[in-house]
NUKENU-521188 format. One record per residue (C-alpha): residue in one letter; x, y, z. Coordinates in steps of 0.001 Angstrom, whole numbers, plus 500000, padded with zeros to 6 digits. Layout:
// residues N
AXYZ
...
// end
This chain:
// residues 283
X465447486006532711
X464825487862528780
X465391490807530432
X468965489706531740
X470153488018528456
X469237491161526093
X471503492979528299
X474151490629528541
X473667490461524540
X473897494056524310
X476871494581526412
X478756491722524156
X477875493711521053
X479552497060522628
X482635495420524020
X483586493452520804
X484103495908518385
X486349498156521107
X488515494732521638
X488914494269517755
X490440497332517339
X493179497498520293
X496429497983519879
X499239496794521939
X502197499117523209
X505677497540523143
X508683497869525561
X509295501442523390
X506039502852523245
X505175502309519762
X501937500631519161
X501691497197517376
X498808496086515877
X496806492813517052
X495364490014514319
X493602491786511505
X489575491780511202
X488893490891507339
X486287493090505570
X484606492259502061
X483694496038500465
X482139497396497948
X484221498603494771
X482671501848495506
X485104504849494708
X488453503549495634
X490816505206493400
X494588505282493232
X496775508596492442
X500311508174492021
X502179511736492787
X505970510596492435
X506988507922490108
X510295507956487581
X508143507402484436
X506197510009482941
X502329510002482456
X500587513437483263
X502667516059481776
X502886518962484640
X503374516755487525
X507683516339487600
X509513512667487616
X511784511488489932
X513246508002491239
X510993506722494162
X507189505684494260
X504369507449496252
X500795506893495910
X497228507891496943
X494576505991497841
X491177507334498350
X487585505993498538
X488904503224501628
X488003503490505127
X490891506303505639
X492373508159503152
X496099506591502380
X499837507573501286
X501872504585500513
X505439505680500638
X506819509107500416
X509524508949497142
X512417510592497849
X512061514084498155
X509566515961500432
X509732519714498011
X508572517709495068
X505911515041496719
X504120518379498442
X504176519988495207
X503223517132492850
X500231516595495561
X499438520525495272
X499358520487491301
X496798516871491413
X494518519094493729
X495061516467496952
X495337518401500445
X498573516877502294
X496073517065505150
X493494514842503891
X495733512458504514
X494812509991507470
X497636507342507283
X500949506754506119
X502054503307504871
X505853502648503884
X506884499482502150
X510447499576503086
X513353501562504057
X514822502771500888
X514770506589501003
X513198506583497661
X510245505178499231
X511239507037502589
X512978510030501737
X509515512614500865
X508477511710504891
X509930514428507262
X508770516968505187
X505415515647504680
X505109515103508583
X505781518511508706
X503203519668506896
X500500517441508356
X501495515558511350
X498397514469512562
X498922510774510923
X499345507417511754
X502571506084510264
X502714502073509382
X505764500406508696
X507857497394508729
X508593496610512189
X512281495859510522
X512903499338510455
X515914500836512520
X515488501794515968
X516388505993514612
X514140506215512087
X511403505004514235
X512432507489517342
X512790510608514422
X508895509700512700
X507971509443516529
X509369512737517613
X507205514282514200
X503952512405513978
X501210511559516632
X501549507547516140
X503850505173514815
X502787501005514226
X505035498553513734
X504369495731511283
X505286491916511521
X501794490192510222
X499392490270507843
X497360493630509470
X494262495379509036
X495396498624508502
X491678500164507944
X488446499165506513
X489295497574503102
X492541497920504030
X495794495520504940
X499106495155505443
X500710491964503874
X503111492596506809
X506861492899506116
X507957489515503838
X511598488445502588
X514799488616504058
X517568490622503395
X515083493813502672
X512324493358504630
X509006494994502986
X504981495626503238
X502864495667500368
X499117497316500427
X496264494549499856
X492693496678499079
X489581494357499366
X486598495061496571
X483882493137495540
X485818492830492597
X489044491069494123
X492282491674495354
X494039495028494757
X497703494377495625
X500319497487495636
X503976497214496016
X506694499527496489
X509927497615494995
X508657494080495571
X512215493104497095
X511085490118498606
X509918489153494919
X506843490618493197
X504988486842492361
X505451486031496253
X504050488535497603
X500919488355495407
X500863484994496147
X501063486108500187
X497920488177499547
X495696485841497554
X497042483070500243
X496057485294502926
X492181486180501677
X491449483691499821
X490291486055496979
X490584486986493225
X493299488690492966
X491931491851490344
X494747494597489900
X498804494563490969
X500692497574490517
X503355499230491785
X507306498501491712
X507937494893490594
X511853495543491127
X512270493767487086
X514542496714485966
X517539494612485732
X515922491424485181
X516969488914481830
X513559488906479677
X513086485076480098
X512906485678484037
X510133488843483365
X508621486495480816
X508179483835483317
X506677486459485814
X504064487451483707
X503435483992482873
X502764483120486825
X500884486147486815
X498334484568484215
X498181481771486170
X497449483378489605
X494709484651487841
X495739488660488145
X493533490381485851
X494870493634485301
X498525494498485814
X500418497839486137
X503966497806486968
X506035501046487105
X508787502694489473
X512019499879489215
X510054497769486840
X512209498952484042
X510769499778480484
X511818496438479045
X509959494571481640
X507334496884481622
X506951496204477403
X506788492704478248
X503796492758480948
X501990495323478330
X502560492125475932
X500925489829478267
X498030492045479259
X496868493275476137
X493845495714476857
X494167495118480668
X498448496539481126
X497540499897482808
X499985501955481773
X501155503670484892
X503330507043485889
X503242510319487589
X499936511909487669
X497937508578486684
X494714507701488367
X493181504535488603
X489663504110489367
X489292500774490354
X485331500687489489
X486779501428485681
X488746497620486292
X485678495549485614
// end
């Protein structure tokens, strides 16, 4: 009788973690993720490049509107969104010394083709990726990544996208769009690309969601033609969730950007093209 239940206990153990990570196929042949598993990591190396980004930070790497970033040190090394031009994302990635085929997946926050625009010709320089994205997307776009890359997932719910890694899955309305949640012992890391469905909701979706500190936002908060008692109020709810370091860029807008740096004294990361973040340094 042991002998029969350590192999029945041993055959559960094998089984489970193939059925966490399945994927379903819909009526189009694109695979859509199941429920997410939720992972508590180490802060260990995860750092955060941004390569395209309309403000300046790191002189040699060229500006342009749209928002791409890096993210290294996770399960899988990550590119959320693509900016808007492929020529200048390969060559901003060549000149910050990261290998377009490092990259293992491919997150996009929302359809804008300064957020979009960089993919084709990224997928044509390293196709062998795994592309996430809203599951809002249009029916083309979806067939054209498809036709370059070897997998396409669409995203409606919160979704693991790797170890340490999730998708808030796609939030708001009229634009429909994903944000990146990183887990570290440290708390929440929350990136956005625009922040559409509003910038304070979905950091509220991801704290909501883990139950966690929320440690570091950054990204595009969409504030760049916001009145300053509206970005006042932001960073105000920002204090109040508890976000401990903040770093908006992309569509913030310079004025709103001012006004967060106001707020966060010593802990506004000043963000651009070319900046890394180390998140171990956010302690």
């Amino acid at each position: 009788m042991r002998k029969i239940f350590v192999v029945f206990f041993l055959a559960i153990a094998l089984v489970l973690p193939a059925a966490a990570m399945q994927q379903d196929v819909n009526q189009n042949g694109i695979k859509q993720m199941t429920e997410p598993k939720h992972f508590t990591a180490d802060v260990n190396n995860i750092s955060i490049t941004v390569i395209y980004d309309n403000n300046p930070y790191k002189e040699d790497i060229e500006t342009s509107w749209g928002f791409s970033c890096v993210i290294t040190g996770t399960d899988k090394t990550i590119l959320f969104d693509t900016g808007g031009k492929g020529q200048l994302l390969l060559e901003n990635m060549s000149k910050l010394a990261i290998d377009a085929n490092d990259i293992e997946i491919i997150v996009l926050s929302h359809i804008h083709g300064d957020h979009t625009g960089g993919l084709e010709d990224f997928l044509r320089k390293n196709p062998k990726v795994t592309v996430f994205l809203p599951e809002s997307f249009p029916k083309e776009f979806k067939e054209k990544v498809t036709s370059l890359t070897a997998g396409v997932v669409e995203v409606d719910k919160q979704t693991e996208i790797c170890k340490k890694a999730h998708s808030t899955g796609q939030l708001g309305t009229s634009i429909q769009e994903q944000g990146l949640i990183l887990q570290t012992e440290e708390g929440l890391v929350v990136v956005t690309g625009c922040a559409h469905p509003g910038i304070v909701e979905m950091v509220r979706s991801a704290k909501s969601s883990f139950n966690e500190p929320v440690l570091f936002v950054m990204g595009g908060f969409h504030l760049e033609w916001a009145t300053k008692n509206r970005v006042e109020n932001i960073a105000r709810n920002f204090k109040y969730m508890n976000v401990e370091y903040a770093g908006p860029t992309h569509c913030t807008g310079n004025r709103a950007r001012a006004i967060f740096a106001s707020h966060y004294g010593d802990n506004y990361i000043n963000i651009g093209a070319g900046k890394t973040i180390k998140i171990e340094d956010l302690k």
